[in-house]
C-alpha positions as CSV (number, residue, x, y, z in Angstrom):
1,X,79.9,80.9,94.5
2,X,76.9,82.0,96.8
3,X,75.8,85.0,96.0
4,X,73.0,86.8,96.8
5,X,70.1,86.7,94.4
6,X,70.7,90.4,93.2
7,X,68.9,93.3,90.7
8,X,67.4,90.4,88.4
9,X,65.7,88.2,91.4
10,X,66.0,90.6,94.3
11,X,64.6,93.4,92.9
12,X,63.5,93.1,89.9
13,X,64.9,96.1,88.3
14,X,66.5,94.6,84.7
15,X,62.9,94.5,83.3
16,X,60.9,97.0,85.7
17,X,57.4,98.3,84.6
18,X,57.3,101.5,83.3
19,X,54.7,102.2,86.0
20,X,56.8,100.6,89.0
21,X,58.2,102.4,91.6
22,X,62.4,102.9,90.3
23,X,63.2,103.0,94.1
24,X,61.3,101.0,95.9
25,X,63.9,100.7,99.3
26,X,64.8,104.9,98.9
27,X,62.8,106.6,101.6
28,X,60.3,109.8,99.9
29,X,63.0,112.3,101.1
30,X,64.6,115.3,98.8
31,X,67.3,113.0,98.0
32,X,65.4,110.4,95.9
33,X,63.6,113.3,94.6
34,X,66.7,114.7,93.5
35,X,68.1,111.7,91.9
36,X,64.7,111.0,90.1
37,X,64.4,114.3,89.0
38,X,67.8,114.6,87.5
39,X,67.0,110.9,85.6
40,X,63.9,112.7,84.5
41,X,65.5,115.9,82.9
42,X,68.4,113.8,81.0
43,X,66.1,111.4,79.8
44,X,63.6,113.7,78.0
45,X,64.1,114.5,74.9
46,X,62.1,117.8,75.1
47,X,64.1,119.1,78.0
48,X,67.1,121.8,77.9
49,X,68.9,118.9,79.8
50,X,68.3,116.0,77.7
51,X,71.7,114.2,77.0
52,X,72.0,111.3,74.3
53,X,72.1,107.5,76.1
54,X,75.8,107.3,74.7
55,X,77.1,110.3,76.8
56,X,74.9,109.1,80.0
57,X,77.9,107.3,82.0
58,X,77.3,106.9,85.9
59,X,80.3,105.8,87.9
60,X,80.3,104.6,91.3
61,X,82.7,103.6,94.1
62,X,82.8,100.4,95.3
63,X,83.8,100.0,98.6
64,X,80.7,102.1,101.4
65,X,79.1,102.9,98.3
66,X,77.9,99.7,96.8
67,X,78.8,97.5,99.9
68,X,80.4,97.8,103.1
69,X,83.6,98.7,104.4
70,X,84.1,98.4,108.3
71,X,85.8,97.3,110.4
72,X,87.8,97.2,107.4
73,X,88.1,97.2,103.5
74,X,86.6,93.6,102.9
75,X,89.4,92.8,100.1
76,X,92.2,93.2,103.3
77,X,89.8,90.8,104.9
78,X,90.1,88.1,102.0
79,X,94.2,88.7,101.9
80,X,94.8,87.8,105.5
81,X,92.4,84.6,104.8
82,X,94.3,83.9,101.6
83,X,97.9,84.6,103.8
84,X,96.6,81.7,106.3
85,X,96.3,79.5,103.7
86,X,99.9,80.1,101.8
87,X,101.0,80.1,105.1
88,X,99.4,76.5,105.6
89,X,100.5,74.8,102.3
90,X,103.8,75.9,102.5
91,X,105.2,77.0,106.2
92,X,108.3,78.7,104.6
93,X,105.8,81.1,102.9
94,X,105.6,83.6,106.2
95,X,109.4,84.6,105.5
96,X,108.6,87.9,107.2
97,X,107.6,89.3,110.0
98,X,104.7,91.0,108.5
99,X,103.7,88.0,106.7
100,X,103.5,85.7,109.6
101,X,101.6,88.5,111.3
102,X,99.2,88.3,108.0
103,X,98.8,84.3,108.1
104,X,98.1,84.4,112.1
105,X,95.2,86.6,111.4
106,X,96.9,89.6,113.6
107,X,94.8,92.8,111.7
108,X,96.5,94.9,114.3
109,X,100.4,94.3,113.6
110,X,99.6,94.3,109.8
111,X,97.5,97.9,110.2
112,X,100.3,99.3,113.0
113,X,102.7,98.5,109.9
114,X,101.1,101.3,107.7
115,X,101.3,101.7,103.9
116,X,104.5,99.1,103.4
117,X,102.9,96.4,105.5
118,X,99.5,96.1,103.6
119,X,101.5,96.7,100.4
120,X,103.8,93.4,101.4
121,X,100.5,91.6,102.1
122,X,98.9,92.4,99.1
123,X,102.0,91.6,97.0
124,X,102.3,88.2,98.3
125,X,98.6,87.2,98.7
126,X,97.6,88.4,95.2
127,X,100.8,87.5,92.7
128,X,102.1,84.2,91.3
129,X,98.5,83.1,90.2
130,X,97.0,83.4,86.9
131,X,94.1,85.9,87.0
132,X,91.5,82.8,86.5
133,X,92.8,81.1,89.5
134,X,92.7,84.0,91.6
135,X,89.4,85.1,90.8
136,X,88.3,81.5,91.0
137,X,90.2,82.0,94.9
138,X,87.7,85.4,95.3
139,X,84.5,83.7,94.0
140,X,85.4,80.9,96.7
141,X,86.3,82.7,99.9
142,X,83.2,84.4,99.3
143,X,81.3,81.3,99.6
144,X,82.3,81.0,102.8
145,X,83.5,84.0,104.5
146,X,81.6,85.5,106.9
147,X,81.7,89.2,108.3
148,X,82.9,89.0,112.0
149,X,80.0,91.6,113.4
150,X,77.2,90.9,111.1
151,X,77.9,87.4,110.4
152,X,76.8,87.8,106.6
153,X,78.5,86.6,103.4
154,X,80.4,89.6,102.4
155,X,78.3,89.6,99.0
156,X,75.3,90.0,100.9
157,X,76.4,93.2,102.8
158,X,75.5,95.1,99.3
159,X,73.0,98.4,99.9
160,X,69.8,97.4,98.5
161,X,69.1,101.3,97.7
162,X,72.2,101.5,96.0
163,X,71.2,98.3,93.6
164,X,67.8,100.0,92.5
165,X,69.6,102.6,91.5
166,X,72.2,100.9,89.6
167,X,68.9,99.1,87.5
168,X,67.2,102.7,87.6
169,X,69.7,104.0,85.8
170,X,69.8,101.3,83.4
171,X,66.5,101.2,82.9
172,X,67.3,104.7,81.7
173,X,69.6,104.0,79.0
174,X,72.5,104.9,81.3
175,X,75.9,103.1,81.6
176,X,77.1,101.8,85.0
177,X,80.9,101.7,86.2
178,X,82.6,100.8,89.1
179,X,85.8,103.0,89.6
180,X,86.8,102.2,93.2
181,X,90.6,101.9,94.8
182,X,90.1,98.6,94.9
183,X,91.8,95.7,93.1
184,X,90.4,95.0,89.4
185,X,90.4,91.3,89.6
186,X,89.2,91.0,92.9
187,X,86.0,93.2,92.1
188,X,85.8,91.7,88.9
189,X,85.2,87.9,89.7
190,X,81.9,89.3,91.7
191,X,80.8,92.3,90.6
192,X,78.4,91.6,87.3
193,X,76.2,89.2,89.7
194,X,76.5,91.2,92.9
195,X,75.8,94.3,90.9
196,X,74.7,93.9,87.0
197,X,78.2,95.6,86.1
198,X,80.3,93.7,83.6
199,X,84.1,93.0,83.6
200,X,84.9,95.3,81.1
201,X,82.9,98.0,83.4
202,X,85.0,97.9,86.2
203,X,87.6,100.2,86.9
204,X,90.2,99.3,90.0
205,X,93.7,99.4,91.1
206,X,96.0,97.4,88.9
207,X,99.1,95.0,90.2
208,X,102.2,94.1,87.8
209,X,101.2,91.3,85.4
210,X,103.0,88.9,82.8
211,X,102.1,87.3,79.7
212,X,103.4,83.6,79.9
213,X,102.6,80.1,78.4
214,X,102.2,77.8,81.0
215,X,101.8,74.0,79.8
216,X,100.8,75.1,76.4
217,X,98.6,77.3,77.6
218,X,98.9,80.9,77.4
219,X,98.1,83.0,80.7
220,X,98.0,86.6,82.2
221,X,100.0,86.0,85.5
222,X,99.6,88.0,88.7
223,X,103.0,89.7,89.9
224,X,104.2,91.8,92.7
225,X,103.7,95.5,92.7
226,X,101.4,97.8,91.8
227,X,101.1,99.1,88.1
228,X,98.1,101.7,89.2
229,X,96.3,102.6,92.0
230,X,92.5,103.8,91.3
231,X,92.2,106.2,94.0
232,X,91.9,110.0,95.2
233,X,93.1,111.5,91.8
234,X,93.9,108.6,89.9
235,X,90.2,108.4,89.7
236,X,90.0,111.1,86.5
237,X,93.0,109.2,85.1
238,X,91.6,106.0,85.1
239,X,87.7,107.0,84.2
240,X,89.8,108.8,81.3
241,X,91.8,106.5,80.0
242,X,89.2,103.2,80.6
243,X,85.9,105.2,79.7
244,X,87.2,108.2,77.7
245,X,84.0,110.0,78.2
246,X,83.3,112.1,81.3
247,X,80.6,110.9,83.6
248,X,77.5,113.1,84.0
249,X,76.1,111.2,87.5
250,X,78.9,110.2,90.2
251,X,78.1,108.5,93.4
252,X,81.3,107.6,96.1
253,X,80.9,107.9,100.0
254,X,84.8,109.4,101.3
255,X,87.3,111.8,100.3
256,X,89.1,109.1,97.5
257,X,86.2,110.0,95.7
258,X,86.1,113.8,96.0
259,X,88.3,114.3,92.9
260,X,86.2,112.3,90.9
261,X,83.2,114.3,92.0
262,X,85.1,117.4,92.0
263,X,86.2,116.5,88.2
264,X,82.8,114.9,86.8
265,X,80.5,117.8,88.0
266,X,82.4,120.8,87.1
267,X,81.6,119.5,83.1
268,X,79.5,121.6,81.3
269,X,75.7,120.0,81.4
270,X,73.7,118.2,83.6
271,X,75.7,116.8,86.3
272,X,75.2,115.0,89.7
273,X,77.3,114.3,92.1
274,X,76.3,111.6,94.9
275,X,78.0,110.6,98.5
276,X,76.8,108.1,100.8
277,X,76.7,109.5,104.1
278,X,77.1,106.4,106.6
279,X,75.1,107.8,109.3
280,X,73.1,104.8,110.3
281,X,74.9,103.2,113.8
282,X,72.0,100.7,114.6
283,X,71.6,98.9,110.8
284,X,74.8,99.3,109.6
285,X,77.9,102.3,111.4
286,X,77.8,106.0,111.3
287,X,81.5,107.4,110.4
288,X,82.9,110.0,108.7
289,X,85.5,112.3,109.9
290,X,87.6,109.9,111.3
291,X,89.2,106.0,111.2
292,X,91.7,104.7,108.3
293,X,88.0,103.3,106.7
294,X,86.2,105.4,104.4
295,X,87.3,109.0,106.0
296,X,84.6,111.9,104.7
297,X,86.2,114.9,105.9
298,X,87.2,117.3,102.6
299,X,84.5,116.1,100.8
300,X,81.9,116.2,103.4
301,X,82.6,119.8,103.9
302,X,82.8,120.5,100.0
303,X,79.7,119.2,99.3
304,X,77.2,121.6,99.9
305,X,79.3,124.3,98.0
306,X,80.0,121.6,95.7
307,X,75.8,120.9,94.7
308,X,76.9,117.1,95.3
309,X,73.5,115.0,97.6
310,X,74.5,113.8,100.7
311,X,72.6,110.8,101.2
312,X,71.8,110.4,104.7
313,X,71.9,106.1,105.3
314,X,69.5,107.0,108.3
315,X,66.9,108.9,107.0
316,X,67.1,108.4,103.2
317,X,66.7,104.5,103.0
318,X,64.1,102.4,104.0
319,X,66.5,99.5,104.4
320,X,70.1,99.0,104.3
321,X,70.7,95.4,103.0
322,X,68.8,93.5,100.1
323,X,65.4,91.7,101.7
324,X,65.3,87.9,102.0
């Protein structure tokens, strides 16, 4: 899989200096002071805020907070690619309307379909594969998708900011997690080289699975439905049950997130709550309010109130995607 060369070649940040900049691509704004001087006070031992390295858990969404999400969530993207080629293997696949929609590449009859449609979709691109083959099917289309408006690899469109911090924190004795709505296994067959974040770090929504021996050998297999969605208050849930420690630093960029950040920052302690305001329309899209992408309505309006940064993309960052 082509991926881009990420916090160990990129930027550095698994074996920074002590002396180097932390954030390098973060513009000298009160939001990287913030963030630094939060990393400061739980990291001191002489401080009233110190907290021990085992309790200092950072979570972060995936989808406009560690890479982008427009015109749509890139894992829809990679099940309308994977529907075309069911679709092409086996002709009788399409056996709905929806699904013939999905393998002619029609994003607007699948979307106009609402919740059901993308469920079908989902159901019938990501089930009757063992979990190696379909994350071996992730780490290919990856290879050699391409976004239609920027006309990167989808694992390139990763915020460069976003990755210092991930090694910051790190570097800080810190613990990273992705807890994001999206699927598990999808985010998993990318997300330790895109991001430094292992398998067993990544939090998501979960489909139906079986345990089955298939020519001797015995498999976890893919199924239809949906055992758990990651999302809006399932967030807690999952961070609880996966984690079992409450996060003291959260970072998400819509109102899925808000319960997370609502949840994590009302602990006693030092806490910090983070969202990525997408406010940049000429290196990457300014939304918030409104769309069926990444809406920041409730939590955008909580936030001040709330003590949670809003990082503006626009003025906060010195640049949006990793450097060449």
């Amino acid at each position: 899989m082509k991926l881009i060369p990420t916090l160990a070649v990129a930027t550095g940040l698994l074996a920074v200096p002590a002396h180097a900049d932390p954030l390098p691509s973060w513009n000298d704004t009160d939001a990287r002071s913030a963030i630094i001087a939060f990393v400061d006070g739980v990291t001191d031992p002489a401080a009233d805020t110190y907290v021990t390295p085992d309790a200092r858990i950072a979570v972060f969404d995936n989808d406009g907070t560690l890479w982008a999400e427009q015109p749509i969530y890139f894992q829809l993207v990679f099940a309308m690619d994977r529907a075309r080629v069911l679709a092409e293997a086996d002709p009788d696949w399409a056996s709905t309307g929806v699904l013939e929609a999905a393998a002619a590449g029609d994003m607007g009859q699948v979307l106009g379909g609402g919740e059901g449609a993308l469920l079908e979709v989902i159901n019938a691109t990501h089930s009757g594969v063992t979990v190696e083959a379909f994350q071996s099917e992730v780490r290919a289309w990856l290879e050699k998708a391409r976004h239609p408006e920027t006309g990167m690899a989808y694992d390139e469109m990763v915020y460069q900011p976003m990755l210092e911090l991930l090694g910051y924190l790190r570097d800080s004795d810190f613990s990273t997690y992705i807890v994001s709505g999206g699927g598990i296994d999808f985010m998993r067959a990318f997300a330790e080289e895109a991001y430094g974040i292992p398998p067993e770090q990544v939090i998501g929504s979960m489909g139906e699975a079986s345990f089955e021996i298939i020519d001797g050998v015995p498999q976890v297999v893919k199924q239809p439905g949906i055992a758990f969605v990651d999302d809006k208050g399932g967030k807690p849930v999952g961070i609880t049950r996966d984690i079992g420690r409450k996060p003291i630093l959260v970072g998400g960029n819509s109102d899925g997130d808000m319960a997370m950040l609502q949840w994590a920052t009302a602990g006693e302690g030092p806490r910090f709550g983070l969202i990525v305001h997408h406010t940049d329309a000429e290196r990457e899209w300014a939304y918030d309010r409104e769309g069926p992408v990444g809406k920041l309505n409730e939590a955008l309006d909580l936030a001040p109130e709330s003590g949670w940064l809003l990082v503006d993309m626009a003025e906060d960052w010195a640049t949006v995607y990793p450097r060449p």
